[in-house]
N, CA, C and O of each residue as an XYZ file, in Angstrom:
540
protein
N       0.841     -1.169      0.000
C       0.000      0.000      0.000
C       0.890      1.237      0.000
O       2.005      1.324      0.514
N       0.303      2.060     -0.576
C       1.230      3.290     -1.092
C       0.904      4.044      0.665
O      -0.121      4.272      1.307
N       2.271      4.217      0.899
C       2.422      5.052      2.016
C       1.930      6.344      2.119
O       2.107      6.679      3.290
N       1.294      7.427      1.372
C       0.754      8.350      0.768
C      -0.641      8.148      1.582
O      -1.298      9.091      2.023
N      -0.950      6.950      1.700
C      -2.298      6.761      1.818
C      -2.299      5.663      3.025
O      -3.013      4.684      2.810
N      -1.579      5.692      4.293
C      -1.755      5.137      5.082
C      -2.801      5.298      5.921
O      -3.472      4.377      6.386
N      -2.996      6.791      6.182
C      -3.482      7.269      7.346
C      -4.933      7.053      6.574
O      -5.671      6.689      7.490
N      -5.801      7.094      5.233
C      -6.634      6.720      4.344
C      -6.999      4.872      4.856
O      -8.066      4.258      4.856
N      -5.743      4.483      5.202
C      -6.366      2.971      4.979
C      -6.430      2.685      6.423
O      -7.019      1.632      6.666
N      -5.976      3.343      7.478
C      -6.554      2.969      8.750
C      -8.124      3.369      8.921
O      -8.694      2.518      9.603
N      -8.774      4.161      8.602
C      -9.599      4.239      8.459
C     -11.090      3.630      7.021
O     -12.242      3.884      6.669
N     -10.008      2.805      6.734
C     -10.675      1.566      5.692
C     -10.946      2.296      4.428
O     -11.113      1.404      3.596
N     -11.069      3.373      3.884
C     -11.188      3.969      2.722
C     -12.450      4.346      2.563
O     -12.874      4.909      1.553
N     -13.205      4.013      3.691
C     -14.853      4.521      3.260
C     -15.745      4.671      4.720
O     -16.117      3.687      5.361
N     -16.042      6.219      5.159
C     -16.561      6.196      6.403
C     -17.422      5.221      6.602
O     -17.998      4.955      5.547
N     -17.740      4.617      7.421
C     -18.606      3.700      8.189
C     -19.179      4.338      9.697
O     -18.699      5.245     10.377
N     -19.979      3.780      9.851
C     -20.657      4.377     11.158
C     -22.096      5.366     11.071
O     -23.083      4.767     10.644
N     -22.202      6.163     11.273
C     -23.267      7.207     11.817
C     -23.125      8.310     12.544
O     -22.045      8.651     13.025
N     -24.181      8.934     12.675
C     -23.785     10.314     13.171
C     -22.517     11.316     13.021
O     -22.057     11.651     11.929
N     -22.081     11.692     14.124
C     -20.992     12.745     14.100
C     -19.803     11.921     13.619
O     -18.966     12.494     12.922
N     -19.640     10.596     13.931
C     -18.660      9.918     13.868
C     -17.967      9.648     11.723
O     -16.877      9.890     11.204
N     -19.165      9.124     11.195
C     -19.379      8.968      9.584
C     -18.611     10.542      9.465
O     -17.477     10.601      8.990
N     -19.372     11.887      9.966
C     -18.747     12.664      9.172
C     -16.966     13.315     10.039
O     -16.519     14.402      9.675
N     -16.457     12.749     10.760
C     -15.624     13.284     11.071
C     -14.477     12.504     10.012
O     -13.503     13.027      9.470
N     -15.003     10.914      9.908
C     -14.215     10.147      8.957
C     -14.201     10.497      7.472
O     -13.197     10.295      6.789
N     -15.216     10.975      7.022
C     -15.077     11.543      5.907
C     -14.819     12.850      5.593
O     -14.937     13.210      4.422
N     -14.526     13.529      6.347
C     -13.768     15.021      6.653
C     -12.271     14.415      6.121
O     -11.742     14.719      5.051
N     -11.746     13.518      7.096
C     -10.569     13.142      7.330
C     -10.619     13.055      5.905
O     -10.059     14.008      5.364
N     -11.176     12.103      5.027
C     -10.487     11.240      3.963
C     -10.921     12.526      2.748
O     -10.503     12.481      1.591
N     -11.628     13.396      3.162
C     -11.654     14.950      1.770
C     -10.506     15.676      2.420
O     -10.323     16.718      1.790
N      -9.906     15.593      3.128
C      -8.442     16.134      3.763
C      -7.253     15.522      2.969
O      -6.348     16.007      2.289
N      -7.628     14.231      3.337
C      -6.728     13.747      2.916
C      -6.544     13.557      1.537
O      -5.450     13.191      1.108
N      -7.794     13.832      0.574
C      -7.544     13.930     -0.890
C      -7.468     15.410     -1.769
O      -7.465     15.516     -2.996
N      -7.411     16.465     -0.802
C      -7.075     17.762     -0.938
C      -5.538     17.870     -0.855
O      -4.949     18.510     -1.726
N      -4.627     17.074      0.489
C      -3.272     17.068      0.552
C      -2.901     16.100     -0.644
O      -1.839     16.420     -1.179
N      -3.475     15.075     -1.150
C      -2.790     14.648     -2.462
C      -2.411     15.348     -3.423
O      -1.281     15.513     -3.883
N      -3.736     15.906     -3.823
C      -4.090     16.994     -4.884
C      -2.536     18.181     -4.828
O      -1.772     18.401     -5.768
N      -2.467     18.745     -3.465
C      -2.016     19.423     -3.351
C      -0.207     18.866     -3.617
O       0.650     19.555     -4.170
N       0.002     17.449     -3.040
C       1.387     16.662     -3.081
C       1.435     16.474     -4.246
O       2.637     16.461     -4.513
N       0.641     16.250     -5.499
C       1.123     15.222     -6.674
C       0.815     15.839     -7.715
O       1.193     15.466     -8.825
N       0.005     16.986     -7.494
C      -0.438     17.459     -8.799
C      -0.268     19.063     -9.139
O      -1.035     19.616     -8.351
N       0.398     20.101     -9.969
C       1.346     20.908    -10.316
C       0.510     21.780    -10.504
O       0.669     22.936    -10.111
N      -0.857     21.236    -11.345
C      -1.972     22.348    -12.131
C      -2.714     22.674    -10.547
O      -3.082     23.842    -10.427
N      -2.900     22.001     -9.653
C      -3.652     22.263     -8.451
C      -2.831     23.530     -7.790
O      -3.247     24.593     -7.330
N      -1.546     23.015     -7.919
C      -0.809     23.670     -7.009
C      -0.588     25.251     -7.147
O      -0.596     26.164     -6.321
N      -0.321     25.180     -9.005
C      -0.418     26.390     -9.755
C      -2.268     27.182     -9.529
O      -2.418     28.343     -9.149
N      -3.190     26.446     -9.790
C      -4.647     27.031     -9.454
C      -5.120     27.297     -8.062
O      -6.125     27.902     -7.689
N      -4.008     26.609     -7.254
C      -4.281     27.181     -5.338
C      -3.476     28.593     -5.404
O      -3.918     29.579     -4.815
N      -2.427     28.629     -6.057
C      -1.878     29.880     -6.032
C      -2.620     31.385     -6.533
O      -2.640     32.563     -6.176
N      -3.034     30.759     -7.292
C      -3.970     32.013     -8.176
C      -5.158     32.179     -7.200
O      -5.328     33.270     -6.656
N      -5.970     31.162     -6.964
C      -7.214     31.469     -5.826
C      -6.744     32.306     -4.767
O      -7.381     33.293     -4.399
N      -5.606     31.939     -4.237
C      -4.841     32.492     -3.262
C      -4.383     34.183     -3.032
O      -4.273     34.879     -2.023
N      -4.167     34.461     -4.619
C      -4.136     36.024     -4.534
C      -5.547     36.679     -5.075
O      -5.752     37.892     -5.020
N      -6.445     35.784     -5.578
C      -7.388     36.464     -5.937
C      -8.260     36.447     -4.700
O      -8.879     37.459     -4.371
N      -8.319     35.421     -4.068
C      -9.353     35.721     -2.967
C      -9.502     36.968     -1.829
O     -10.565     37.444     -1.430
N      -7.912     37.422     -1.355
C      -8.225     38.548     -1.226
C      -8.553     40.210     -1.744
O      -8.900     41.186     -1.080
N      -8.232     40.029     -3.461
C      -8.496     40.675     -4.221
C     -10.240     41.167     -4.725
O     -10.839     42.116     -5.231
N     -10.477     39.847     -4.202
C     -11.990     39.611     -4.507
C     -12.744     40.609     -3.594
O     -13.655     41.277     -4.081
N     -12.427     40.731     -2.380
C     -12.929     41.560     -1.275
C     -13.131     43.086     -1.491
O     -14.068     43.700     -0.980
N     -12.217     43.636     -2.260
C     -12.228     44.324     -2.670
C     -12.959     45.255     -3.989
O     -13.152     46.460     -4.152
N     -13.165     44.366     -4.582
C     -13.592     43.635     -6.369
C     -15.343     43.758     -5.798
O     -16.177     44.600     -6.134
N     -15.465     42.834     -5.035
C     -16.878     42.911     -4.734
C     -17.948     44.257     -4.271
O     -17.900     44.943     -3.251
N     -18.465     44.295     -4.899
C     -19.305     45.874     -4.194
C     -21.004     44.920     -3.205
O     -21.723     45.546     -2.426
N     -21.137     44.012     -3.422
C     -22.456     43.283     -2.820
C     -21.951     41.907     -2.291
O     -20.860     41.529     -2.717
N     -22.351     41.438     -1.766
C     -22.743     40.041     -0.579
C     -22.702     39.087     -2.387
O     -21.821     38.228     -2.410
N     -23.239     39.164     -3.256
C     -23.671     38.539     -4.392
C     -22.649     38.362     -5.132
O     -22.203     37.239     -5.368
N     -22.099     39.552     -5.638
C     -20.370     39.417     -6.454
C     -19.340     39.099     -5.509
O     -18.289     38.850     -6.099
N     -19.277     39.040     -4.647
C     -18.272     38.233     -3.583
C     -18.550     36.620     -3.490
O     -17.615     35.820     -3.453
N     -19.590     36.317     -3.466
C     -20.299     34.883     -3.982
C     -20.066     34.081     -4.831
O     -19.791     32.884     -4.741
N     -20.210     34.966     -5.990
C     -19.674     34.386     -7.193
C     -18.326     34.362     -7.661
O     -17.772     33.383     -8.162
N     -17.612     35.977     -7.390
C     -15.933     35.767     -7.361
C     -15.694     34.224     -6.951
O     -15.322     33.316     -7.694
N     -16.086     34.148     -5.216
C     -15.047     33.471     -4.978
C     -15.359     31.842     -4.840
O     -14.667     30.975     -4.307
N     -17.161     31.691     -5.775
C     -17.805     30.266     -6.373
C     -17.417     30.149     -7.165
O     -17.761     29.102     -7.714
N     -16.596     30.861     -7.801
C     -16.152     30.214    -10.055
C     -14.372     29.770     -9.377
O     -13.755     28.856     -9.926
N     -13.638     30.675     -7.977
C     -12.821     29.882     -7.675
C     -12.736     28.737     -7.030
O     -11.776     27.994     -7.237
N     -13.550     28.469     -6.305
C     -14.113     26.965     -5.638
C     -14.115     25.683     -6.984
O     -13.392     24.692     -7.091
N     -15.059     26.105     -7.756
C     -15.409     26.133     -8.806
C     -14.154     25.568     -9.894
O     -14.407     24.590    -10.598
N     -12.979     26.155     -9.969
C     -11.971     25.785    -10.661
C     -10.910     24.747     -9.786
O     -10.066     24.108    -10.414
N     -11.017     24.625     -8.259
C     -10.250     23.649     -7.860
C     -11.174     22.457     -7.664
O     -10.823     21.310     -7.941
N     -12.044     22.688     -7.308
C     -13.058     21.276     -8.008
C     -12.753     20.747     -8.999
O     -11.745     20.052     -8.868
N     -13.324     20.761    -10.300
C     -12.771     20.258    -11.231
C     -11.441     20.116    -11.590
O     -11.264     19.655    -12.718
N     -10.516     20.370    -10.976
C      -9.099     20.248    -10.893
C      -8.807     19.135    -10.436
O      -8.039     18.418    -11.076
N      -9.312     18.736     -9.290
C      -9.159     17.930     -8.325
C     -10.572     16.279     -9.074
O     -10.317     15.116     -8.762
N     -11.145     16.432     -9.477
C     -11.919     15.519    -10.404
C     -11.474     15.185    -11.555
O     -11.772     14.059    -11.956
N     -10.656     16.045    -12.393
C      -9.876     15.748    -13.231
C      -8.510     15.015    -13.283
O      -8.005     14.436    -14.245
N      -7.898     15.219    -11.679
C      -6.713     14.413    -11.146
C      -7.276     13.318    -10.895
O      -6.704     12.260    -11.157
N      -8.490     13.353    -10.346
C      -8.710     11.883    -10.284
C      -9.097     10.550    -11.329
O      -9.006      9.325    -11.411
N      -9.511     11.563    -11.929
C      -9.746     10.657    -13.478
C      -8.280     10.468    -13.819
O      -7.890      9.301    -13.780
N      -7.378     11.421    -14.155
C      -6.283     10.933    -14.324
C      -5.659      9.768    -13.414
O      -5.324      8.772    -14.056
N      -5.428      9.717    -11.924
C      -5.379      8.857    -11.415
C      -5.533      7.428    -11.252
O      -4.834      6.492    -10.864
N      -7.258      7.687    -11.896
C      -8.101      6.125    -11.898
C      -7.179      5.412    -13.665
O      -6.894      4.257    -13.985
N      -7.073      6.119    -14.060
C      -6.446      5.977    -15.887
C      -5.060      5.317    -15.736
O      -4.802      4.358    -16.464
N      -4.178      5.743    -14.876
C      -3.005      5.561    -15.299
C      -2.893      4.391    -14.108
O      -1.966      3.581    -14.102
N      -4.294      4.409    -12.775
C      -3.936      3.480    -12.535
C      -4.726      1.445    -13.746
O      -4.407      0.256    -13.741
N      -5.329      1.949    -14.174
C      -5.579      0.632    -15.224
C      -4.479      0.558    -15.892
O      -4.258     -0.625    -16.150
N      -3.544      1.356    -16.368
C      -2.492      0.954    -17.183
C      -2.093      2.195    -18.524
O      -2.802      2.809    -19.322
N      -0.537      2.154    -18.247
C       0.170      3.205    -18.952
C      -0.014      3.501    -20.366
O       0.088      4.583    -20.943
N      -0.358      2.121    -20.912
C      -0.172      1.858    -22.308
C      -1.469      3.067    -22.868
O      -2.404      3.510    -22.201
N      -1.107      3.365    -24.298
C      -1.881      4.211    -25.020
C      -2.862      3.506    -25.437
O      -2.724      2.396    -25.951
N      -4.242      4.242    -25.204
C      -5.458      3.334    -25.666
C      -6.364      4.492    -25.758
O      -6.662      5.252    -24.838
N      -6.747      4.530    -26.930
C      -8.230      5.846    -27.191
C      -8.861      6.242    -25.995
O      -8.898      7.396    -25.568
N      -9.206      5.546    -25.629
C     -10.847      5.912    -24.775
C      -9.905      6.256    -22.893
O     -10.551      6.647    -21.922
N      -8.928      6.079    -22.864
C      -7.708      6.388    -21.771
C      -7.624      8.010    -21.887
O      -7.979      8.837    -21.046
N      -7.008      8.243    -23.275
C      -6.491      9.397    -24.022
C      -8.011     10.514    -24.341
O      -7.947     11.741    -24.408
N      -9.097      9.802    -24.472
C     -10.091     10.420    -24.297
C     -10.797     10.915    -23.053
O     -11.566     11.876    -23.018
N     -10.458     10.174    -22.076
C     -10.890     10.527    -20.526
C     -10.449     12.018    -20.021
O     -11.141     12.965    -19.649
N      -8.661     11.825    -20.183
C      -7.930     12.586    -19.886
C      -8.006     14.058    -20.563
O      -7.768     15.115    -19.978
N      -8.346     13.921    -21.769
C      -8.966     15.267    -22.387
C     -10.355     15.679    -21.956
O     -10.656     16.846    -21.706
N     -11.100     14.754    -21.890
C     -12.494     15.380    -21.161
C     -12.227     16.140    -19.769
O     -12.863     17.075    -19.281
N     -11.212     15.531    -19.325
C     -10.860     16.175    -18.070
C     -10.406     17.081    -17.824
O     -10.739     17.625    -16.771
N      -9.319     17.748    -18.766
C      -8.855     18.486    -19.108
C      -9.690     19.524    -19.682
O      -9.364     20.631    -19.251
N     -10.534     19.547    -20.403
C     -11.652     20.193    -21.051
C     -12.379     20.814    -20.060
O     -12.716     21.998    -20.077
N     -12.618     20.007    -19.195
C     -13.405     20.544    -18.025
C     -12.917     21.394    -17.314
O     -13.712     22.139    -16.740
N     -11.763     21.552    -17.137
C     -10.713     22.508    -16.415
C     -10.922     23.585    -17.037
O     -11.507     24.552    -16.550
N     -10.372     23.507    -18.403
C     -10.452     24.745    -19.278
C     -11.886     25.385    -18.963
O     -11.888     26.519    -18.482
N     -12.800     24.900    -19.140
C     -14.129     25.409    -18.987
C     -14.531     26.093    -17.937
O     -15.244     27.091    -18.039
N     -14.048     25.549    -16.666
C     -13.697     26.307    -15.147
C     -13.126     27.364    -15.160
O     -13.532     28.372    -14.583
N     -11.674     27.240    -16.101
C     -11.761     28.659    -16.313
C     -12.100     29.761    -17.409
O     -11.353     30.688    -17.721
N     -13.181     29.534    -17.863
C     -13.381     30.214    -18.945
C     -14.536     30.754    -17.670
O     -14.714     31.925    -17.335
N     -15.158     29.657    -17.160
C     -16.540     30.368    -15.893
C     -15.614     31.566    -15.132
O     -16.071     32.709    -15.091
N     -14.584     31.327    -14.662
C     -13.644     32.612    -13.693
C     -13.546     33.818    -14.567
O     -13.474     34.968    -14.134
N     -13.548     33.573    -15.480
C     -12.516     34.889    -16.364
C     -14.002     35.360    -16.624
O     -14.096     36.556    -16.349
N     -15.262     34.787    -17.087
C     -15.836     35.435    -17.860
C     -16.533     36.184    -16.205
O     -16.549     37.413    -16.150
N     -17.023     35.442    -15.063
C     -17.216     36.370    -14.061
C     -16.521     36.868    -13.329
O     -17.106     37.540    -12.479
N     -15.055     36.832    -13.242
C     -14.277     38.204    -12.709
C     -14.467     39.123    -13.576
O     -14.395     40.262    -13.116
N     -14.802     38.984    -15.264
C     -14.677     40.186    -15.968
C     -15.740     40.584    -16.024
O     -15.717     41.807    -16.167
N     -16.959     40.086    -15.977
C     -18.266     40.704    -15.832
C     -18.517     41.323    -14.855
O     -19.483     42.074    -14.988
N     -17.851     41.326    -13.523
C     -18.338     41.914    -12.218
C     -17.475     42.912    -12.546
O     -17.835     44.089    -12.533
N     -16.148     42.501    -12.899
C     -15.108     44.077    -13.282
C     -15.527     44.697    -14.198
O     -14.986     45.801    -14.152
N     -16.201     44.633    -15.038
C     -16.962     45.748    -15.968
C     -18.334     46.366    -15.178
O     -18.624     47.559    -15.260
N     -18.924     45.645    -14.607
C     -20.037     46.056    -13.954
C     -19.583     47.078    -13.038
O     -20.345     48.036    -12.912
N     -18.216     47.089    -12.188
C     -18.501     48.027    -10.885
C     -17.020     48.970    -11.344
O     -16.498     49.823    -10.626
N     -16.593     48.592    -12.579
C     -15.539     50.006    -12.898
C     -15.794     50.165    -14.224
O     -15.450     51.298    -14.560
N     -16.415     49.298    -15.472
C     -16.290     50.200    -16.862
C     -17.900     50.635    -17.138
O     -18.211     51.489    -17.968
N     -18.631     50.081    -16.503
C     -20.519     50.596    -16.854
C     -20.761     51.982    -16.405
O     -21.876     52.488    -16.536
């Protein structure tokens, strides 16, 4: 077992239980697949950085409770699918390295989806930035 994922397999890989208990275990294991994200993967690391200066930029940026919402939902928004797209990559390369269409097709859908995340950021940071400095 990949050492990466120890502290994942003491806790069996899938909360069990009830109540407070189910969600403290599955806290743990979206922790623990946020620090992957964050250990193994470059585009996360590069898109935490950017959230990172925009979020307090956003505060500023925002004139309502509503454009602060959305600023900083299209960045939520882009490490999500970041992090769904690593995993597809993940699940891919773990079936096997070799080149195979529908492998090579996953990985672009995934990728696609990213792009699209940020096409949602750009087009509403620039719509709220035209709204409250060029209108």
């Amino acid at each position: 077992m990949n050492e990466n994922y120890s502290a994942q397999a003491e806790i069996k890989n899938k909360p069990n239980g009830s109540g407070f208990t189910r969600i403290l275990k599955a806290t743990r294991c979206s922790l623990l697949g946020l620090q992957a994200a964050y250990k193994h993967e470059s585009a996360f690391r590069q898109e935490l950085c950017l959230c990172l200066c925009l979020i307090p930029l956003s505060l500023f940026i925002a004139s309502s409770g509503m454009q602060l919402a959305l600023l900083l939902s299209s960045l939520i928004l882009l490490l999500l699918v970041e992090v769904i797209n690593s995993a597809i990559e993940a699940v891919v390369d773990r079936i096997g390295l070799e080149h195979h269409e529908l492998s090579g097709r996953a990985k672009d859908l995934g990728s696609a989806a990213v792009f699209l995340a940020l096409c949602i950021c750009v087009v509403t940071w620039g719509g709220i930035l035209f709204d409250n400095y060029l209108s």
